[in-house]
C-alpha positions as CSV (number, residue, x, y, z in Angstrom):
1,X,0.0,0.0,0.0
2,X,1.3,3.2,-0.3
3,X,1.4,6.6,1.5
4,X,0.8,6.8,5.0
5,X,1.1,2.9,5.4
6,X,4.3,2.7,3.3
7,X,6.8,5.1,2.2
8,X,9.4,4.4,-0.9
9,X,13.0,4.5,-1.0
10,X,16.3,3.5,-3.0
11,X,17.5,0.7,-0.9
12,X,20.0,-1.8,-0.3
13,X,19.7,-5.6,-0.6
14,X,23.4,-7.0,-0.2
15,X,26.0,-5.5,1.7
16,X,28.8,-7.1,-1.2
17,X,26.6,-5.1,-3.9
18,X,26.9,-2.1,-2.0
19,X,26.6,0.1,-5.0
20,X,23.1,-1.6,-6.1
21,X,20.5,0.6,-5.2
22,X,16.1,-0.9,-5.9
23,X,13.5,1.7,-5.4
24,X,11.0,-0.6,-3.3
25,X,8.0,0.6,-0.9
26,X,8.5,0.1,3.2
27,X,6.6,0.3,6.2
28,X,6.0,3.3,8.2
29,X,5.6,2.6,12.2
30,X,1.9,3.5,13.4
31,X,1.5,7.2,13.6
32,X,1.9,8.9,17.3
33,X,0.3,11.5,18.9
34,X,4.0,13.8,18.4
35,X,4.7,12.2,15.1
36,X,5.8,14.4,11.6
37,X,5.5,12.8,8.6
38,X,7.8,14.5,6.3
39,X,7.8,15.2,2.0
40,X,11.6,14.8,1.9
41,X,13.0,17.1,-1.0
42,X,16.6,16.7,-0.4
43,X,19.0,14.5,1.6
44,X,23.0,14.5,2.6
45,X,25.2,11.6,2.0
46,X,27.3,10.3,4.8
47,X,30.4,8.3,5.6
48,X,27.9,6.4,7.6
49,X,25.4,5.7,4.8
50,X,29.0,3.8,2.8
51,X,30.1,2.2,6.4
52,X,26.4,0.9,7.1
53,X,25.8,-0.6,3.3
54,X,29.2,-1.7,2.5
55,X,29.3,-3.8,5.8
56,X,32.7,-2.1,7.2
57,X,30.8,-1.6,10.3
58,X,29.4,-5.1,10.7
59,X,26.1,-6.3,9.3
60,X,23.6,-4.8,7.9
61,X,19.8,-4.9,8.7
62,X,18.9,-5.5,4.7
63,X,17.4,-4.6,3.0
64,X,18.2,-0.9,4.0
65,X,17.5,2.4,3.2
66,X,19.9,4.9,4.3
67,X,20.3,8.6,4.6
68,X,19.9,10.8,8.0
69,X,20.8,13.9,6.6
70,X,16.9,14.7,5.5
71,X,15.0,18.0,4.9
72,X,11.8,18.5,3.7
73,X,8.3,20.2,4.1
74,X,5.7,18.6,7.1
75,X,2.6,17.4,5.5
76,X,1.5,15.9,9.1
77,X,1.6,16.7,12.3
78,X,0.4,14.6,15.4
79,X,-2.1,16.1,18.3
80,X,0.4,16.7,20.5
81,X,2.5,18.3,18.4
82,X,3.6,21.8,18.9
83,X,6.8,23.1,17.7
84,X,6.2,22.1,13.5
85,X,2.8,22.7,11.6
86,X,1.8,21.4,8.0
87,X,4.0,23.0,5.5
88,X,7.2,24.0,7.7
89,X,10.4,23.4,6.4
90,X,11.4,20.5,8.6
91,X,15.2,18.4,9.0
92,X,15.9,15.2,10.8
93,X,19.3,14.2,11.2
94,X,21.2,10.7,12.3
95,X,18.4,10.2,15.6
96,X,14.6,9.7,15.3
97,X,14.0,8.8,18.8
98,X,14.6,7.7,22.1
99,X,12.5,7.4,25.4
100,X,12.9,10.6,26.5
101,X,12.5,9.8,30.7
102,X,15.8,8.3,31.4
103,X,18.4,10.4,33.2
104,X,20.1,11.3,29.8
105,X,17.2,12.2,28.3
106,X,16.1,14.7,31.1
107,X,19.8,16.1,30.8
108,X,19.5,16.8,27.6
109,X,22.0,14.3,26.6
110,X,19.5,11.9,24.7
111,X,21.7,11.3,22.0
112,X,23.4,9.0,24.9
113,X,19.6,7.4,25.5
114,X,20.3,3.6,25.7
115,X,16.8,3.5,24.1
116,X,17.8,5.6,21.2
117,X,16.5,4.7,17.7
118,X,18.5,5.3,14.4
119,X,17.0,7.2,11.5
120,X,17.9,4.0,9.9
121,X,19.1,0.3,10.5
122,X,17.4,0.7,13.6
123,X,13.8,-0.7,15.5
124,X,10.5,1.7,16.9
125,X,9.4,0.1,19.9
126,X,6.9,-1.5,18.1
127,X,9.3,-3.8,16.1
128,X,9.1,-1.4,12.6
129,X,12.6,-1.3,11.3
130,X,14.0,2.3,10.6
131,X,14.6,3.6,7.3
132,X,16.5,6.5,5.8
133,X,16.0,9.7,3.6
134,X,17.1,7.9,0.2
135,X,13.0,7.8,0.2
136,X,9.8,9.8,-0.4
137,X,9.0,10.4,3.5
138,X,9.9,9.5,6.6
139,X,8.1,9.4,9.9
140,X,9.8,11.0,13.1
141,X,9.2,12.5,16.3
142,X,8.6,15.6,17.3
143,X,11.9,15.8,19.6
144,X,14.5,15.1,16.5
145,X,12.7,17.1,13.6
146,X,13.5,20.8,13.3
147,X,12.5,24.0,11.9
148,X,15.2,25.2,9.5
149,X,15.5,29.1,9.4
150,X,14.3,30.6,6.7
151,X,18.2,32.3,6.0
152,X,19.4,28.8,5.5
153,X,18.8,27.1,2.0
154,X,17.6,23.4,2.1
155,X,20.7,22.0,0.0
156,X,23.2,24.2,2.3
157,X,21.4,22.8,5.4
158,X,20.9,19.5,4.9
159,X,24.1,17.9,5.6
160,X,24.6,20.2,8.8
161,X,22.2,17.5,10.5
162,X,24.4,14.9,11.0
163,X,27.6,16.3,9.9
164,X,27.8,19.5,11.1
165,X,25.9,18.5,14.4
166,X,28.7,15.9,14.7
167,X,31.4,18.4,15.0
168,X,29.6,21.1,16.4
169,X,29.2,19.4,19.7
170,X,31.8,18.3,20.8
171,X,33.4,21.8,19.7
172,X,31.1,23.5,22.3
173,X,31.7,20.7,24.9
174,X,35.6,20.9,24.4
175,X,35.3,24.8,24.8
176,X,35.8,26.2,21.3
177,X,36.5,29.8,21.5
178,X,38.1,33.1,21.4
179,X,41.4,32.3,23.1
180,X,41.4,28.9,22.0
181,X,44.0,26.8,19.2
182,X,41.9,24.2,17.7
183,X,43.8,22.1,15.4
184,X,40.8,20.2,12.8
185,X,42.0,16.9,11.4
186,X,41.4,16.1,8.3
187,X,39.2,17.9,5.8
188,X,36.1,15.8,4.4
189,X,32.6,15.7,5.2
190,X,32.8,16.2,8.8
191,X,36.5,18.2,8.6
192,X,35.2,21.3,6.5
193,X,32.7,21.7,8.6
194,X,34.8,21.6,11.9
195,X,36.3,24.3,10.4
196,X,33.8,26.4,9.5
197,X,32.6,26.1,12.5
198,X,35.5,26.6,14.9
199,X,36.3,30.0,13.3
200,X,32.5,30.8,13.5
201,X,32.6,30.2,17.2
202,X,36.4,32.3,17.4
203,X,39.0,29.6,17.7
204,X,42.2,30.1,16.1
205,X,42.0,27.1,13.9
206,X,44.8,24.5,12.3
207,X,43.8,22.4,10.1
208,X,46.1,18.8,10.0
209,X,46.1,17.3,6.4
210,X,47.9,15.3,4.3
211,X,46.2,16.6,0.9
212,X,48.4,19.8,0.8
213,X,46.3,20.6,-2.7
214,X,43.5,21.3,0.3
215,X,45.4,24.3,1.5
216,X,43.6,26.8,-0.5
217,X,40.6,25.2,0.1
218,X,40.8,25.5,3.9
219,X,41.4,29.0,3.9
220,X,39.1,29.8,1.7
221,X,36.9,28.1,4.6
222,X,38.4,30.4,7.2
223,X,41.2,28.1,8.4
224,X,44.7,29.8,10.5
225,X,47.1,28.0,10.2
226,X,47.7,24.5,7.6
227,X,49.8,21.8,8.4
228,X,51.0,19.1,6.2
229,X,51.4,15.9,8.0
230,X,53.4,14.2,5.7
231,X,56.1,16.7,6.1
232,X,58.9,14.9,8.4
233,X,59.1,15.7,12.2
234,X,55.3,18.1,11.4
235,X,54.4,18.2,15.3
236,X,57.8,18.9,16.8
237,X,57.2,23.0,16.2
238,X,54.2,22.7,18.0
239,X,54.6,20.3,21.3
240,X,52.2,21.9,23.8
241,X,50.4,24.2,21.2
242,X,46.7,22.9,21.1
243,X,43.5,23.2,23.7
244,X,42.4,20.0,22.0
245,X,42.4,18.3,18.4
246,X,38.8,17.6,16.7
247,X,40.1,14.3,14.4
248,X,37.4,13.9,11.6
249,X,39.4,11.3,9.3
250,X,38.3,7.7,9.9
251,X,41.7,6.0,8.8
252,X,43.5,6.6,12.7
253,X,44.4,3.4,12.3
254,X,47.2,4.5,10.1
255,X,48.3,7.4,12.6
256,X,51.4,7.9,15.3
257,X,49.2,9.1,17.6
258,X,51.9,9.7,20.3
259,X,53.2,12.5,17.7
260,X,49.6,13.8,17.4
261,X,49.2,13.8,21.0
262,X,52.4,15.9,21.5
263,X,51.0,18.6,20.1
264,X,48.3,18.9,22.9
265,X,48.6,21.7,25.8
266,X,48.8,19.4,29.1
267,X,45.4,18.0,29.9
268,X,44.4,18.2,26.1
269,X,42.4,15.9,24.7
270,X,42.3,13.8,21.0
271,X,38.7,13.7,20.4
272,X,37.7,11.6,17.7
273,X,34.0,12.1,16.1
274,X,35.9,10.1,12.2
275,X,34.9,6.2,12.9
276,X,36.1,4.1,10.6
277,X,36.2,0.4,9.9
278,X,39.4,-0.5,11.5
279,X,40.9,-0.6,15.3
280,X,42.8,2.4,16.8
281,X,46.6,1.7,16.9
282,X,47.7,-0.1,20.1
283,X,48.9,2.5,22.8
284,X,50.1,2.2,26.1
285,X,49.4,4.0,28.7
286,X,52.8,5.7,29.1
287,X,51.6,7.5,25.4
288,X,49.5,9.6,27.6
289,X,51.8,11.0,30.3
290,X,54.5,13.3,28.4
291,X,51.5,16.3,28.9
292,X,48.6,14.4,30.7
293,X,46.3,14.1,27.5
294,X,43.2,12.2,27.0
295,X,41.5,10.4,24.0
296,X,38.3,10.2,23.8
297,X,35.0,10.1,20.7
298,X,31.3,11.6,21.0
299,X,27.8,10.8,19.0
300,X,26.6,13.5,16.9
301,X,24.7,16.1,19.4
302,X,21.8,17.2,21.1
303,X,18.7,18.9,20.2
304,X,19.8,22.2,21.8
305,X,23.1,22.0,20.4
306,X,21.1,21.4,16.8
307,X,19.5,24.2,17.4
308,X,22.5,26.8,18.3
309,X,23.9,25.1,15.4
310,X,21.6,26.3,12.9
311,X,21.0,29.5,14.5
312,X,24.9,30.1,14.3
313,X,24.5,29.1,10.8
314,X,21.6,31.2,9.9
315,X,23.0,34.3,11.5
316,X,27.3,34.0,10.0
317,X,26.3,32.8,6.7
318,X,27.9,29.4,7.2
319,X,27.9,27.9,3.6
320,X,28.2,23.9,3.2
321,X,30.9,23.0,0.2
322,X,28.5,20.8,-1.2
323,X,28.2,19.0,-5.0
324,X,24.5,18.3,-5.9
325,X,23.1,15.1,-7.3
326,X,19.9,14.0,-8.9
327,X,18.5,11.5,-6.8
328,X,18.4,8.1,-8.5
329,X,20.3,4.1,-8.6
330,X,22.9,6.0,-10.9
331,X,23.3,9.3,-9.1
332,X,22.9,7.2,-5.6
333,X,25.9,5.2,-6.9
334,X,27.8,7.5,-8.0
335,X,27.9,9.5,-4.4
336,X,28.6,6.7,-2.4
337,X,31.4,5.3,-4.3
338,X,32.7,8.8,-4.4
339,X,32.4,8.9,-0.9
340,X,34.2,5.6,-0.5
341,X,36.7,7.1,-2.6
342,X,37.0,10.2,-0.9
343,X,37.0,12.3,-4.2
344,X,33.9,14.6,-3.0
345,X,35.0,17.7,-1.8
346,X,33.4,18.1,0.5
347,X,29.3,16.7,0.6
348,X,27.3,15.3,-1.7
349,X,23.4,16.4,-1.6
350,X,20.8,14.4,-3.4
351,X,18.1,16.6,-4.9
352,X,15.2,16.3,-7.3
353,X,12.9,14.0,-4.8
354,X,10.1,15.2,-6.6
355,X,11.1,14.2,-10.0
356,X,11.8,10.2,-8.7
357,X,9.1,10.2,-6.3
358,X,6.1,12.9,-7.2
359,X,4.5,15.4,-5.6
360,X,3.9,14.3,-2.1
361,X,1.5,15.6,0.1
């Protein structure tokens, strides 16, 4: 049946044809009282979307629609709901929901819920599986969908929801600010906007590469200071320099962390928000003590934060380096290998919902 009962995506079948992509209908859960169904017009891809359908982060619930970078207009809106109405411009990002009464939840840390459900690969307490914003609508609640301000194109804001809210976060929590040296690592999806956003919140910002044909780039973005890791002996000029070091590249595996963690002011912390498919390099615990630093990772943000995110956004001007692409098998293909291939510079956007799905309403 199709809508409300069913939505329809571009999904995945096999994790080892990863590249495959079959437009088939799926079920939406029963609608709640603080439910939004959205009309999704455009959708970011993520590193996670690759990692989840390629298998590199274990098994996939298939067949699998993916995307939680989704924005689109409300055609629905539950009893209870009261911050969206029919026809608001609406995003949902990597969370859908949680149970919003355990102690994380009232702290407003319910992207730590132990209850938390995925946007996609994921289960609604009923037993409907979650599925992404490769699709014509998806379902969520009230507490993870958001206005977008009118200042912010839909294209420019979409990848901010899991992206940008990955990096924004644990910015803020870290203490990025005036004052501050923020070296960004790496510059991909979630790199280029760890930049942008450090300098919008008025840290003096490195940026750690080994692409030094992304120089220009990065100061075009509003980047200090660019280093080029491949250079011999890079850290030694700047032992003790950092407050902390936002790493966004997912291949750590391959790093000396010991020289990266040199560069860290004493108590500074390695904070990893880049996950990829392979274990961190074994340390010992003498790697920590030249200048007391810590190591640690975080799961994209809250709702405040989301929402100081894209206020921040709306008010500086913050524009996402983004290529556009036609949603379809082809043009879904052709993202996620590039993805995989890290030749997008610096997110891919899948637009034209309405020409592969209709007009939804």
């Amino acid at each position: 049946m199709p809508y409300p009962e069913t939505a329809e995506g571009f999904m995945i079948h096999d994790t080892k044809k990863w590249t495959e992509f079959k437009k088939d209908e799926f079920p939406l859960k029963p609608f709640g009282d603080r439910d939004i169904d959205i009309a999704i017009d455009c959708c970011g891809v993520c590193a996670s979307d690759v990692h989840t359908i390629n298998g590199g982060w274990g098994e996939a619930p298939v067949p699998i629609c993916v995307g939680h970078e989704v924005i689109g207009k409300a055609i629905k809106v539950g009893k209870d709901v009261k911050t969206i109405k029919v026809g608001d411009r609406v995003g949902v990002g990597a969370q859908i929901g949680a149970d919003l009464t355990c102690n994380q939840c009232k702290a407003d840390q319910e992207n730590y819920c132990p209850n938390m459900v995925d946007t996609y690969g994921s289960n609604w307490p009923d037993g409907t599986k979650t599925q992404g914003g490769y699709s014509s609508h998806i379902r969520s609640h009230e507490y993870f969908t958001f206005k977008i301000p009118d200042a912010l194109e839909s294209e420019n804001a979409a990848p901010m929801l899991c992206a940008g809210l990955t990096v924004y976060s644990p910015l803020v929590r870290l203490g990025c600010g005036p004052g501050k040296k923020v070296a960004i690592s790496g510059v991909g999806g979630l790199g280029h906007y760890a930049v942008l956003f450090a300098k919008a919140l008025g840290a003096e910002v490195y940026v750690l590469s080994h692409s030094a044909d992304k120089e220009k780039a990065v100061r075009e973005m509003g980047a200090d200071h660019f280093i080029n890791i491949n250079e011999k002996d890079w850290h030694k000029p700047y032992n003790f320099t950092f407050d902390f070091i936002l790493n966004t590249a997912d291949a750590v595996h391959k790093f000396n962390l010991p020289n990266y963690f040199s560069t860290l002011k004493v108590n500074g912390t390695f904070h990893c928000v880049g996950f990829g498919d392979h274990p961190l390099p074994t340390l010992n615990a003498q790697d920590f003590a030249p200048n007391g630093n810590y190591l640690g990772a975080s799961h994209i943000g809250n709702r405040p934060e989301m929402l100081a995110m894209l206020d921040l956004a709306a008010k500086q001007n913050i524009k996402s380096w983004i290529e556009k692409v036609p949603i379809s098998e082809a043009g879904i293909a052709k993202a996620v290998q590039g993805v995989s291939d890290n030749k997008v510079r610096f997110r891919y956007v899948l637009t034209d919902f309405d020409k592969a799905f209709g007009k939804r309403s």
